[in-house]
mmCIF file as Biopython writes it, N, C-alpha, C and O atoms, coordinates in Angstrom:
data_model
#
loop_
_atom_site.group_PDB
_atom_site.id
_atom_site.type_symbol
_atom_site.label_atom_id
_atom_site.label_alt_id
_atom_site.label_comp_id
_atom_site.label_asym_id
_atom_site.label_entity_id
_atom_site.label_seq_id
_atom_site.pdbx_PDB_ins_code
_atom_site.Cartn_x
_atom_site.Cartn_y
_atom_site.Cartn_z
_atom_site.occupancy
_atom_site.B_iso_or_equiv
_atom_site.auth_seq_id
_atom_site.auth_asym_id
_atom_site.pdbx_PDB_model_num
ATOM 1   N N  . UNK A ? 1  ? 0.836   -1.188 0.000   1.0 0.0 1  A 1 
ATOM 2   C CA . UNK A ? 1  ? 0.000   0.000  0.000   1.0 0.0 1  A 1 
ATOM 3   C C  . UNK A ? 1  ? 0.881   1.252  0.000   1.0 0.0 1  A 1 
ATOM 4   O O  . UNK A ? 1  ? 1.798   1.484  0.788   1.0 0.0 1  A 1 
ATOM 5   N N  . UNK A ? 2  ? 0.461   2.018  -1.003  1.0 0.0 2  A 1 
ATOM 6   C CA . UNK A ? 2  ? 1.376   3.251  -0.942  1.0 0.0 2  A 1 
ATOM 7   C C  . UNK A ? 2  ? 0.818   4.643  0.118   1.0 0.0 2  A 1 
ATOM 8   O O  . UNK A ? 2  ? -0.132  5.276  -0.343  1.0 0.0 2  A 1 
ATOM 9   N N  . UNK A ? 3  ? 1.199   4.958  1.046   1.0 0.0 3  A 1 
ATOM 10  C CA . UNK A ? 3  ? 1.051   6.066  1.697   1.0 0.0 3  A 1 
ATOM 11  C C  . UNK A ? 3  ? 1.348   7.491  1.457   1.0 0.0 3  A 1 
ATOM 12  O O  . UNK A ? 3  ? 0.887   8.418  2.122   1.0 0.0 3  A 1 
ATOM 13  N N  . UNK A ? 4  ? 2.339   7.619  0.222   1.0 0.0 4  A 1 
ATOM 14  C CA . UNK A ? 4  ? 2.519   8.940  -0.358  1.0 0.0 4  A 1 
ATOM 15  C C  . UNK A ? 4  ? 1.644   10.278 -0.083  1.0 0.0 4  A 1 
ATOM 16  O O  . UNK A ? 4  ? 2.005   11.418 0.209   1.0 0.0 4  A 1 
ATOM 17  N N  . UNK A ? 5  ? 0.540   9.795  -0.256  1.0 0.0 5  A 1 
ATOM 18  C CA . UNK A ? 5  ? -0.710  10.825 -0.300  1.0 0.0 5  A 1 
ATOM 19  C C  . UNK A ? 5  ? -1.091  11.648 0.891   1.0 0.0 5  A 1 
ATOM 20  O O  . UNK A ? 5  ? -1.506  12.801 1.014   1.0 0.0 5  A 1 
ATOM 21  N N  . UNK A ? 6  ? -0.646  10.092 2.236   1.0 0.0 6  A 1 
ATOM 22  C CA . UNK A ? 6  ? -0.828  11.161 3.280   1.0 0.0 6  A 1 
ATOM 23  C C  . UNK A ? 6  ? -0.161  12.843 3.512   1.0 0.0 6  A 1 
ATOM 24  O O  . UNK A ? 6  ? -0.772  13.827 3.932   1.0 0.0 6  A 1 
ATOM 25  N N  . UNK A ? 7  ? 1.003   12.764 3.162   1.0 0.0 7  A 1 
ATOM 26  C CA . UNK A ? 7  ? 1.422   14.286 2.940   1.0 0.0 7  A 1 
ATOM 27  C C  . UNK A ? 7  ? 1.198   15.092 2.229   1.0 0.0 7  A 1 
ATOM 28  O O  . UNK A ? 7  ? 1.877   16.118 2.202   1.0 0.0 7  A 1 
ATOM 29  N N  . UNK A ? 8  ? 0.004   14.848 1.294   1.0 0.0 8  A 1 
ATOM 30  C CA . UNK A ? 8  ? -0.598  15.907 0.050   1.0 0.0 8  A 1 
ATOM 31  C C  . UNK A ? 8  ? -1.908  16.706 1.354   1.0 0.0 8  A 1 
ATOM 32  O O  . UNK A ? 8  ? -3.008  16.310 1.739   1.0 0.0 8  A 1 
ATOM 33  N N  . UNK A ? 9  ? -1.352  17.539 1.580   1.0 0.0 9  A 1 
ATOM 34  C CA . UNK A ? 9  ? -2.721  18.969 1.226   1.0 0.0 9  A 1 
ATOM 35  C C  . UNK A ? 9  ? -3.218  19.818 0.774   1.0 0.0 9  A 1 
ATOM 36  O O  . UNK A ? 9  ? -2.531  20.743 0.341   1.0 0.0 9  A 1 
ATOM 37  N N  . UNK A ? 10 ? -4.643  19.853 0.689   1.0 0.0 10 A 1 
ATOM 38  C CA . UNK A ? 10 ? -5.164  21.163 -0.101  1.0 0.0 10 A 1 
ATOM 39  C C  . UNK A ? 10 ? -5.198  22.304 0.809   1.0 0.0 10 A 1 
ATOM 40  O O  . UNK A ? 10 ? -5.317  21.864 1.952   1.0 0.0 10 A 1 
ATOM 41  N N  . UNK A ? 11 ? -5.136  23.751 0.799   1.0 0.0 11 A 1 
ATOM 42  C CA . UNK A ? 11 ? -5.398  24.676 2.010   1.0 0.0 11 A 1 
ATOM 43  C C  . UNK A ? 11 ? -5.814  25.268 1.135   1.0 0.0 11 A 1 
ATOM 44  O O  . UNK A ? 11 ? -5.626  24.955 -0.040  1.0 0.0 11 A 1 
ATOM 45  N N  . UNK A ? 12 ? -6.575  26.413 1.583   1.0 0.0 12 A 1 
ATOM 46  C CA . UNK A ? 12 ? -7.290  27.808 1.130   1.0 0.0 12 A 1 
ATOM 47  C C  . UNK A ? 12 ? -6.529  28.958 1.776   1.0 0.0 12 A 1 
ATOM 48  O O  . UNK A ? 12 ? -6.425  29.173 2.984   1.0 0.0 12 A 1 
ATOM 49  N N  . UNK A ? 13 ? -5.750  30.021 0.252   1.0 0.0 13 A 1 
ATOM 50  C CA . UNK A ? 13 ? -5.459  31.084 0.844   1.0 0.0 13 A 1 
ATOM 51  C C  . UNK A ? 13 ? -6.653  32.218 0.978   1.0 0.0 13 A 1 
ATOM 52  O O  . UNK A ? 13 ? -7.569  32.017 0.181   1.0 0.0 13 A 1 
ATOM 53  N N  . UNK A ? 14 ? -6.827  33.405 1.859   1.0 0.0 14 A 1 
ATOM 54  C CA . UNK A ? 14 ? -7.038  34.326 1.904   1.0 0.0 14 A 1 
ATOM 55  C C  . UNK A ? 14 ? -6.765  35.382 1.146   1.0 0.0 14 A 1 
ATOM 56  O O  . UNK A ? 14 ? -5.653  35.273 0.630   1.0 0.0 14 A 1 
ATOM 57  N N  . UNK A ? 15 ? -7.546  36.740 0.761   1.0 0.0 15 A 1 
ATOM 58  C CA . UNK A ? 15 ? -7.034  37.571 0.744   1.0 0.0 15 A 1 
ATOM 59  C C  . UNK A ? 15 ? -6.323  38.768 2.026   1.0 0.0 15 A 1 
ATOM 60  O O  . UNK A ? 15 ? -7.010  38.590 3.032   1.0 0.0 15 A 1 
ATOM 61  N N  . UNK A ? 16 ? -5.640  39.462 2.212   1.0 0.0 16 A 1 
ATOM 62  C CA . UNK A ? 16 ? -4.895  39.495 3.288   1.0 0.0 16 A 1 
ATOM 63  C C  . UNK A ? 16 ? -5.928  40.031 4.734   1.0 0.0 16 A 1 
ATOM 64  O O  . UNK A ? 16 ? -6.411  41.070 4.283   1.0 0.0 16 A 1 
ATOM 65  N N  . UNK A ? 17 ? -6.171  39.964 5.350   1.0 0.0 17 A 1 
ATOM 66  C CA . UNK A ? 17 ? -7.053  40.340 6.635   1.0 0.0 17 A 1 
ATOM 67  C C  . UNK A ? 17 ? -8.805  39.854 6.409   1.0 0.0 17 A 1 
ATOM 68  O O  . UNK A ? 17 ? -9.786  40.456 6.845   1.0 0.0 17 A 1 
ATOM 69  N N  . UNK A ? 18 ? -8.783  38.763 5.707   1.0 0.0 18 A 1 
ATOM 70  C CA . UNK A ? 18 ? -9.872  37.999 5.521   1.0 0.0 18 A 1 
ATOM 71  C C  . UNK A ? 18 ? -10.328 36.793 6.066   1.0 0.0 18 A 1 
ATOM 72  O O  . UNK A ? 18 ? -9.916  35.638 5.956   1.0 0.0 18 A 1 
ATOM 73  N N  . UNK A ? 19 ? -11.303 37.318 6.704   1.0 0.0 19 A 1 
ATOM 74  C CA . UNK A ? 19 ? -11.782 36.190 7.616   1.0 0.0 19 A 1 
ATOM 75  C C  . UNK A ? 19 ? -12.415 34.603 6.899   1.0 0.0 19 A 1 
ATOM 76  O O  . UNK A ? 19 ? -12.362 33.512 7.467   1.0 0.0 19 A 1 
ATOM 77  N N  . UNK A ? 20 ? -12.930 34.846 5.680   1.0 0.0 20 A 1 
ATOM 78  C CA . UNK A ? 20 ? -13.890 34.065 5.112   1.0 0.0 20 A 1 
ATOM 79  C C  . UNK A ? 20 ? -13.510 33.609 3.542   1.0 0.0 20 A 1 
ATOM 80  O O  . UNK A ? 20 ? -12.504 34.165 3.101   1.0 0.0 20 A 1 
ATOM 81  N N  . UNK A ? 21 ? -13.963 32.976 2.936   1.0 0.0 21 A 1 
ATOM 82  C CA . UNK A ? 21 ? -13.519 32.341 1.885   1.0 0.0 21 A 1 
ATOM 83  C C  . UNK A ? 21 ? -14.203 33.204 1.054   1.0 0.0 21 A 1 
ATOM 84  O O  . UNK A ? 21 ? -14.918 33.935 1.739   1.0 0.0 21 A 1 
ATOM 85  N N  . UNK A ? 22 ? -14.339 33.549 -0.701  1.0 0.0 22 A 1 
ATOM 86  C CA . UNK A ? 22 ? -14.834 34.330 -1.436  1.0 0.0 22 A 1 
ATOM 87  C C  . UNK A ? 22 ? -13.614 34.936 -2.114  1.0 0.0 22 A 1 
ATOM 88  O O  . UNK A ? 22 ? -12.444 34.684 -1.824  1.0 0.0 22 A 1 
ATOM 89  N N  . UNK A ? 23 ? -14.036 35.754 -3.039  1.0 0.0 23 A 1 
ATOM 90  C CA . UNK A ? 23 ? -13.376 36.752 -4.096  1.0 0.0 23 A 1 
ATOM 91  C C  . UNK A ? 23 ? -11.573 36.776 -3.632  1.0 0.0 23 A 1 
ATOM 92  O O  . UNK A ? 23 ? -11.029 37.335 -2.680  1.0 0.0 23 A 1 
ATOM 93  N N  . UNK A ? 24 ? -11.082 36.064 -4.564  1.0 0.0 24 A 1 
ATOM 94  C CA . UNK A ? 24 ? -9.499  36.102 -4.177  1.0 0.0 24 A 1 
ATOM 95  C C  . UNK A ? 24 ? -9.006  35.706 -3.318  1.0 0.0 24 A 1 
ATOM 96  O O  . UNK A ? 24 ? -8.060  36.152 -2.668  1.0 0.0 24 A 1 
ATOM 97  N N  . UNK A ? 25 ? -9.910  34.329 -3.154  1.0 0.0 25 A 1 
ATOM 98  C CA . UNK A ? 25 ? -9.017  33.108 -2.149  1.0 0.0 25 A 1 
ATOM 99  C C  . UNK A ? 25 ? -8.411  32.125 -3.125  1.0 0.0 25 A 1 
ATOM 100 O O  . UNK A ? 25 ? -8.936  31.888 -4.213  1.0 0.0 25 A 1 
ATOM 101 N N  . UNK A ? 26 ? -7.674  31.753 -2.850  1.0 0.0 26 A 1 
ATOM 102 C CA . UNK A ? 26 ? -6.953  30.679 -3.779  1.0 0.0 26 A 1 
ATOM 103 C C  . UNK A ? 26 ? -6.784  29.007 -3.167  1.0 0.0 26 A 1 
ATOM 104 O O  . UNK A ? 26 ? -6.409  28.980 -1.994  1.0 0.0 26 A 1 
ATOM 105 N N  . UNK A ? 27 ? -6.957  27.971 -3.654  1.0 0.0 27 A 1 
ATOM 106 C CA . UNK A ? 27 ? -6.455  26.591 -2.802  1.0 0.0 27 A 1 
ATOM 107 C C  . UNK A ? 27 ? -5.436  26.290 -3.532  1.0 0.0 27 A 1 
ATOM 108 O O  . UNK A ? 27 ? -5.580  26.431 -4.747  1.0 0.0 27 A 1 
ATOM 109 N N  . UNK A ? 28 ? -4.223  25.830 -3.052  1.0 0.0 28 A 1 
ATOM 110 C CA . UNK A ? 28 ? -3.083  25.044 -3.112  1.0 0.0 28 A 1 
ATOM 111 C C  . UNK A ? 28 ? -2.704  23.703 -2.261  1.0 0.0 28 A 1 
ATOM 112 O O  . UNK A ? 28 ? -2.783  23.228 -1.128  1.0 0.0 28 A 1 
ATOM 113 N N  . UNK A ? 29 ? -2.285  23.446 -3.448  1.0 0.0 29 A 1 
ATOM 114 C CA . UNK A ? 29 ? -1.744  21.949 -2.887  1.0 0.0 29 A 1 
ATOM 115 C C  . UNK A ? 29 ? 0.058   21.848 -1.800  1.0 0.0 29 A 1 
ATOM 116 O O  . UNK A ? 29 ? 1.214   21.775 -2.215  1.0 0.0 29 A 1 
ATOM 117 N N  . UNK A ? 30 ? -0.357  21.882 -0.725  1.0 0.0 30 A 1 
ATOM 118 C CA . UNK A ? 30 ? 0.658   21.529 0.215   1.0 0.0 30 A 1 
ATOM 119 C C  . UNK A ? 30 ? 1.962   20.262 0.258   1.0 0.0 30 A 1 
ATOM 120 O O  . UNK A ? 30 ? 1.753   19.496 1.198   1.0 0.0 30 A 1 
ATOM 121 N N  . UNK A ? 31 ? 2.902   19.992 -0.339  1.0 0.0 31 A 1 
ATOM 122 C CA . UNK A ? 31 ? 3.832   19.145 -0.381  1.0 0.0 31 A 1 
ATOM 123 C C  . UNK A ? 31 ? 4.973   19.213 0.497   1.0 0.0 31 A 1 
ATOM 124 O O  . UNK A ? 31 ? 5.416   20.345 0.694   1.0 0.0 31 A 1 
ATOM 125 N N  . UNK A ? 32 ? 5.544   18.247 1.067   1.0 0.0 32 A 1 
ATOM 126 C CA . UNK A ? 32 ? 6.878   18.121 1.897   1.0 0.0 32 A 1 
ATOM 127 C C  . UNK A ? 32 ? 7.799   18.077 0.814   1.0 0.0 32 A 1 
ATOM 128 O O  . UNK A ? 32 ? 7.551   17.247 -0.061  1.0 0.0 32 A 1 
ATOM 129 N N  . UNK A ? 33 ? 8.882   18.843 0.674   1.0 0.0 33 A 1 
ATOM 130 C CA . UNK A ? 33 ? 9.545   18.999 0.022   1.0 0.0 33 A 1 
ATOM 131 C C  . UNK A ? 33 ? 11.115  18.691 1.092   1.0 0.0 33 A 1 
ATOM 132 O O  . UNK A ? 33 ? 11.241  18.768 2.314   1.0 0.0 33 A 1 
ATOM 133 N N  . UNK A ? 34 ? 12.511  18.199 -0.391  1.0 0.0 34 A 1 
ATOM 134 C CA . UNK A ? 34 ? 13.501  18.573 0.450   1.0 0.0 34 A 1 
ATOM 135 C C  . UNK A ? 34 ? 14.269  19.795 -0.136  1.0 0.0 34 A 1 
ATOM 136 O O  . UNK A ? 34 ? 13.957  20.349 -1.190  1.0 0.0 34 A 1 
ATOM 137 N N  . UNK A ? 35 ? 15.236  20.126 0.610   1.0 0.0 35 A 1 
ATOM 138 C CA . UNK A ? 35 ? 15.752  21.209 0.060   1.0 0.0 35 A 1 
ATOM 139 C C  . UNK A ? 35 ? 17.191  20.670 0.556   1.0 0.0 35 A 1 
ATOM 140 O O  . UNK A ? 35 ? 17.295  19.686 1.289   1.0 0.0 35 A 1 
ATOM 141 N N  . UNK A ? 36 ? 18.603  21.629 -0.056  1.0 0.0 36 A 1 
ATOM 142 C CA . UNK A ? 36 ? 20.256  21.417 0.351   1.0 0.0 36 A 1 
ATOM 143 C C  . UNK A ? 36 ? 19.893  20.716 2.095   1.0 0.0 36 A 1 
ATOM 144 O O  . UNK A ? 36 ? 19.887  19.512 2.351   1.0 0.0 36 A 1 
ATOM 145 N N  . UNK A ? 37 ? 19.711  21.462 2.763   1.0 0.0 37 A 1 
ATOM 146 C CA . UNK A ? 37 ? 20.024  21.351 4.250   1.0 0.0 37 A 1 
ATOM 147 C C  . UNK A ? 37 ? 18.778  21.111 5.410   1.0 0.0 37 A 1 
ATOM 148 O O  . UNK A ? 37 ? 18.846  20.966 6.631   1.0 0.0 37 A 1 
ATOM 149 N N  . UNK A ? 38 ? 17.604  21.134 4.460   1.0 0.0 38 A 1 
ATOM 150 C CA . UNK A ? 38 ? 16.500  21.311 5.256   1.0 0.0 38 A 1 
ATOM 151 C C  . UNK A ? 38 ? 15.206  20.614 4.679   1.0 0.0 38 A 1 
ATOM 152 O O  . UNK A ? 38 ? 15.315  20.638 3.453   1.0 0.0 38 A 1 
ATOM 153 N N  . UNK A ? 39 ? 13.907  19.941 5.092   1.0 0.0 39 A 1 
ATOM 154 C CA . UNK A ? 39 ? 12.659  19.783 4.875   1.0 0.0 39 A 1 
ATOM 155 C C  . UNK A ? 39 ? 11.618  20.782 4.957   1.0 0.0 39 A 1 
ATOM 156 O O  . UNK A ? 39 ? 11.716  21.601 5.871   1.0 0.0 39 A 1 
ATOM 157 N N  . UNK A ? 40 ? 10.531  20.869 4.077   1.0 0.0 40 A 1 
ATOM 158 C CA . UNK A ? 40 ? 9.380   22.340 4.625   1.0 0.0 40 A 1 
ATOM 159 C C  . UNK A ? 40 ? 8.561   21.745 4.033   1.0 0.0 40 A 1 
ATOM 160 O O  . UNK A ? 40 ? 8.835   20.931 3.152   1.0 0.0 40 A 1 
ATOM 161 N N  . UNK A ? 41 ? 7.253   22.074 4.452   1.0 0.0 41 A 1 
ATOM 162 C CA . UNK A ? 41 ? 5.851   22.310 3.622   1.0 0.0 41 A 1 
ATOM 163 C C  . UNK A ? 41 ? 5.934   23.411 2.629   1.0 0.0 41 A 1 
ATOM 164 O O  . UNK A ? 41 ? 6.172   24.603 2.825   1.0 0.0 41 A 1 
ATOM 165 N N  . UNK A ? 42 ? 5.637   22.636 1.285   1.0 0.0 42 A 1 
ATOM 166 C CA . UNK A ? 42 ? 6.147   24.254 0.435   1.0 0.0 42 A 1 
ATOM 167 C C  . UNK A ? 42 ? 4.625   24.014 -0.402  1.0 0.0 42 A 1 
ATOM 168 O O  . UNK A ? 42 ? 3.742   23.199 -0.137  1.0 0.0 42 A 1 
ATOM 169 N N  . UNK A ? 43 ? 4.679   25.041 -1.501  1.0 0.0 43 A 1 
ATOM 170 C CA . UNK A ? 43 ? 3.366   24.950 -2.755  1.0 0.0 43 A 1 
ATOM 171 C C  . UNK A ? 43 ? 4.124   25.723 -3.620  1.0 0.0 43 A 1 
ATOM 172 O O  . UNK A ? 43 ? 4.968   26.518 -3.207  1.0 0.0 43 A 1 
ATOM 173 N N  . UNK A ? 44 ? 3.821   25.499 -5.075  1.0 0.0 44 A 1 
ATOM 174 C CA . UNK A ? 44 ? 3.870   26.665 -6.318  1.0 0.0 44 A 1 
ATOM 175 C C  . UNK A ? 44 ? 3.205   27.739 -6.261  1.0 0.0 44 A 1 
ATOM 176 O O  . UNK A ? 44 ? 2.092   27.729 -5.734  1.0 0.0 44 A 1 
ATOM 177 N N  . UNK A ? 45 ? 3.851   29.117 -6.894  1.0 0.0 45 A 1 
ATOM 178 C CA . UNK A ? 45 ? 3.138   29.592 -7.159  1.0 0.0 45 A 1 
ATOM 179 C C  . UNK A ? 45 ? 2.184   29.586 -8.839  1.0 0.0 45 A 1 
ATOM 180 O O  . UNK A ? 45 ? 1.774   28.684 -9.569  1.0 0.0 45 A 1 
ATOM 181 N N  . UNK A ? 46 ? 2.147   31.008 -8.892  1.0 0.0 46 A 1 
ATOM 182 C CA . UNK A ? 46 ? 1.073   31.137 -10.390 1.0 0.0 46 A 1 
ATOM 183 C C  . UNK A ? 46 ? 2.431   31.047 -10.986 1.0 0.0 46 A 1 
ATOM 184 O O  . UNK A ? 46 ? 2.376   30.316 -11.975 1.0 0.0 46 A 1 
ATOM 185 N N  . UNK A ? 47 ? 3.747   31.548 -10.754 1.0 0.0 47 A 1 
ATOM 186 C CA . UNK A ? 47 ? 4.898   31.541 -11.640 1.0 0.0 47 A 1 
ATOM 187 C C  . UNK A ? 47 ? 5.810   30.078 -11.872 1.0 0.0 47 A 1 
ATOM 188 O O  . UNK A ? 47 ? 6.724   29.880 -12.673 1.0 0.0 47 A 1 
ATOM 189 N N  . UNK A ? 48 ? 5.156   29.072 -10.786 1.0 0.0 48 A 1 
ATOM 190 C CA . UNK A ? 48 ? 5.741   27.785 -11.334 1.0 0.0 48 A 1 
ATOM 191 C C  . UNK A ? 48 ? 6.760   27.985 -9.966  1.0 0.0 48 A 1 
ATOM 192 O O  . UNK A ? 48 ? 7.095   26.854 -9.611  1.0 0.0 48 A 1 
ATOM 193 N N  . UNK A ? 49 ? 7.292   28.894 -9.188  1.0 0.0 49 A 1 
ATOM 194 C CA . UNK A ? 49 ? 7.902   28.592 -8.024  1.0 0.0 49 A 1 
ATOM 195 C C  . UNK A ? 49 ? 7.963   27.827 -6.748  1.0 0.0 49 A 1 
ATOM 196 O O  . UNK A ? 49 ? 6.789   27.593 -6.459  1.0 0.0 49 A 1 
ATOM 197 N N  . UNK A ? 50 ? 8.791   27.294 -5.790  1.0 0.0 50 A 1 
ATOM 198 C CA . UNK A ? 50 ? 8.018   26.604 -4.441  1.0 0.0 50 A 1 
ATOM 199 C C  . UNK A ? 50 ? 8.487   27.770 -3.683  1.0 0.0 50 A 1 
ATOM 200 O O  . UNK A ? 50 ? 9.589   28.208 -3.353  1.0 0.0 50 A 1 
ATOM 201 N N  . UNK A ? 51 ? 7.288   28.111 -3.524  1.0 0.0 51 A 1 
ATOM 202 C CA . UNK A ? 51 ? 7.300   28.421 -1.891  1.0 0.0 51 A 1 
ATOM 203 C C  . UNK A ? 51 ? 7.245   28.333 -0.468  1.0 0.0 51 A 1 
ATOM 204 O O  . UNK A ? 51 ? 6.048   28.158 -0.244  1.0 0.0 51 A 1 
ATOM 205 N N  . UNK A ? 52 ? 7.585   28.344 0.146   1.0 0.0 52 A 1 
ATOM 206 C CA . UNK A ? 52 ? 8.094   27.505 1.612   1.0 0.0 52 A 1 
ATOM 207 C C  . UNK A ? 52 ? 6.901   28.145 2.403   1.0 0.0 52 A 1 
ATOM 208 O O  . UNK A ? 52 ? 6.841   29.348 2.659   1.0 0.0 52 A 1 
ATOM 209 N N  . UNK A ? 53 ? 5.858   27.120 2.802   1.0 0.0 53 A 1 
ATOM 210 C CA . UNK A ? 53 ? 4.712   27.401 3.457   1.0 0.0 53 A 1 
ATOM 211 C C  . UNK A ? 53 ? 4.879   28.338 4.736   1.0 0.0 53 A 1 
ATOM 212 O O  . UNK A ? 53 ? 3.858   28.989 4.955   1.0 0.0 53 A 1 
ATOM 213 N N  . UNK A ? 54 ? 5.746   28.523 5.480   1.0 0.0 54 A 1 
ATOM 214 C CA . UNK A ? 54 ? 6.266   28.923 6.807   1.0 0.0 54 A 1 
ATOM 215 C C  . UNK A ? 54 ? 6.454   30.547 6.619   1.0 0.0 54 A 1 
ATOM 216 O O  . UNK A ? 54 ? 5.929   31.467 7.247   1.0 0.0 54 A 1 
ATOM 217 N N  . UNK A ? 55 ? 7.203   30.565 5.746   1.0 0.0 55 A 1 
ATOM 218 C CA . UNK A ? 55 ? 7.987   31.645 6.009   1.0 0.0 55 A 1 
ATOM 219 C C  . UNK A ? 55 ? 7.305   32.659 4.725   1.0 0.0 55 A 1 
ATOM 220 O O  . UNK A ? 55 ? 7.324   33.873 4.929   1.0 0.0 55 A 1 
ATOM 221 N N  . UNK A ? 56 ? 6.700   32.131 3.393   1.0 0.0 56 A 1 
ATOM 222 C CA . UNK A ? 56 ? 6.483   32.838 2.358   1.0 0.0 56 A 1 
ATOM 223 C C  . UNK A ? 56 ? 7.217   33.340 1.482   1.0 0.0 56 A 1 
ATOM 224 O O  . UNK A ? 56 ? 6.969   34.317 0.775   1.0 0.0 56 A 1 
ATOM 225 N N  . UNK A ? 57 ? 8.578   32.386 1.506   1.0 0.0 57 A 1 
ATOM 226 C CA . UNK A ? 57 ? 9.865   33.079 0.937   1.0 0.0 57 A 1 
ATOM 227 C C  . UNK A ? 57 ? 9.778   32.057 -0.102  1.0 0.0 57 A 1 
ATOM 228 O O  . UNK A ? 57 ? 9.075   31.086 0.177   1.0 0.0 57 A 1 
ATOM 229 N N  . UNK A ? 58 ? 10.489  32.084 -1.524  1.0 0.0 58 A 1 
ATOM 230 C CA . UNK A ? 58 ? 10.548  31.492 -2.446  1.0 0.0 58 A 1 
ATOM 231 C C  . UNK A ? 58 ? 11.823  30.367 -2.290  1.0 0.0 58 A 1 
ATOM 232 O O  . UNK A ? 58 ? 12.964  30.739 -2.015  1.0 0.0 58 A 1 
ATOM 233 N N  . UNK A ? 59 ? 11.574  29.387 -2.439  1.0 0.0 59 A 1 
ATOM 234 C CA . UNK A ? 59 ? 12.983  28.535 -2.340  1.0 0.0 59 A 1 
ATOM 235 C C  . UNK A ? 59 ? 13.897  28.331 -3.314  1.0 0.0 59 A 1 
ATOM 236 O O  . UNK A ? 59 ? 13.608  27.809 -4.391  1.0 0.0 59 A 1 
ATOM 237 N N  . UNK A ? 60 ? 14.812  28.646 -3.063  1.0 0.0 60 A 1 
ATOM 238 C CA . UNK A ? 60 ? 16.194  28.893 -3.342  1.0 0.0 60 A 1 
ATOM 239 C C  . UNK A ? 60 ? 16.887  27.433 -3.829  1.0 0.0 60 A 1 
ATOM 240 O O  . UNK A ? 60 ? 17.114  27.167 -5.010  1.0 0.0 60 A 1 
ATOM 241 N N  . UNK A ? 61 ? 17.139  26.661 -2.848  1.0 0.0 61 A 1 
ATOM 242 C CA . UNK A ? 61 ? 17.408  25.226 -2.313  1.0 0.0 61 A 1 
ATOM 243 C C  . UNK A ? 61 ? 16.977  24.314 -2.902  1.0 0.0 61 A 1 
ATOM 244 O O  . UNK A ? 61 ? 17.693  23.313 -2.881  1.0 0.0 61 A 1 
ATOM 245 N N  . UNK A ? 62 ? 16.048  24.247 -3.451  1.0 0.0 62 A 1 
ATOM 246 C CA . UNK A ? 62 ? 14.685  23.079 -3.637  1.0 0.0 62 A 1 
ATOM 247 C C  . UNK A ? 62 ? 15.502  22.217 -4.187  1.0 0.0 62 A 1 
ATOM 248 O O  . UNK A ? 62 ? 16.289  22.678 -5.013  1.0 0.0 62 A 1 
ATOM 249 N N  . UNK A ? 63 ? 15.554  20.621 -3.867  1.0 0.0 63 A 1 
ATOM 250 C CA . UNK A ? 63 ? 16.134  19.797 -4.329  1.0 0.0 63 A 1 
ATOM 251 C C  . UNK A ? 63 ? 14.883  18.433 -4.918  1.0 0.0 63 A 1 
ATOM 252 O O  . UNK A ? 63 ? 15.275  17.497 -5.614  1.0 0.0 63 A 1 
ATOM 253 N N  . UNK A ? 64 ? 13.226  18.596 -4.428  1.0 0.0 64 A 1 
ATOM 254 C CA . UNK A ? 64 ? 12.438  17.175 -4.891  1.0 0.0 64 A 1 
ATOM 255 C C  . UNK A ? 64 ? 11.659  17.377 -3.650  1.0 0.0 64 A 1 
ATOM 256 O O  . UNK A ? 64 ? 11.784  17.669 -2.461  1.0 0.0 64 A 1 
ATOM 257 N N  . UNK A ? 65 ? 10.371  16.921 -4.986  1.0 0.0 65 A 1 
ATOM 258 C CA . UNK A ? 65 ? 9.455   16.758 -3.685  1.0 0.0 65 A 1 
ATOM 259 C C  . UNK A ? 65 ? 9.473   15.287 -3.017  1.0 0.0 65 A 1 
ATOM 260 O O  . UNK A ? 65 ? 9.626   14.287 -3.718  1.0 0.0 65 A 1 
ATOM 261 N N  . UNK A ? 66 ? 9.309   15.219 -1.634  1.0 0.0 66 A 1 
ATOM 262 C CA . UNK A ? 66 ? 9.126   14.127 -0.738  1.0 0.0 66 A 1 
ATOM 263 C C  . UNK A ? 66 ? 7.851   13.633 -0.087  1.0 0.0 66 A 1 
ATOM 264 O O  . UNK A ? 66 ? 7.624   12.736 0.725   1.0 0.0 66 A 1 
ATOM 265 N N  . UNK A ? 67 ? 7.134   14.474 -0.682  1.0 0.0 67 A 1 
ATOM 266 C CA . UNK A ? 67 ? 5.707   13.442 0.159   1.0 0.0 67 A 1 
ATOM 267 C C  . UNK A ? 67 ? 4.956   14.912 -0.454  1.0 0.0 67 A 1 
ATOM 268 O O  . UNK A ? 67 ? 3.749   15.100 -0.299  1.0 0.0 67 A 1 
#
């Protein structure tokens, strides 16, 4: 049985100081990624980038996704 999947999530972004879902929320898919020195929850953006769920910084590092 493959378990892979357990580390796939969907989340819903906000627009910024938004309480509720509607007009310019976005869902992304959540992946464990590795990077040179480190693991994160990252997602793409609209430009094809990972971004590191935590921090909102674009990764630099990215070496494969892991789960």
């Amino acid at each position: 049985m493959n378990n892979r999947n357990q580390f796939h999530n969907r989340i819903r972004f906000h627009p910024k100081n938004s309480q509720i879902s509607g007009p310019g929320s976005t869902d992304k898919d959540l992946v464990w990624v590795q990077c040179k020195e480190y693991k994160c929850l990252a997602y793409l953006d609209t430009a094809g980038k990972w971004i590191n769920f935590y921090t909102g910084k674009k990764l630099t590092d990215f070496v494969k996704v892991i789960g």
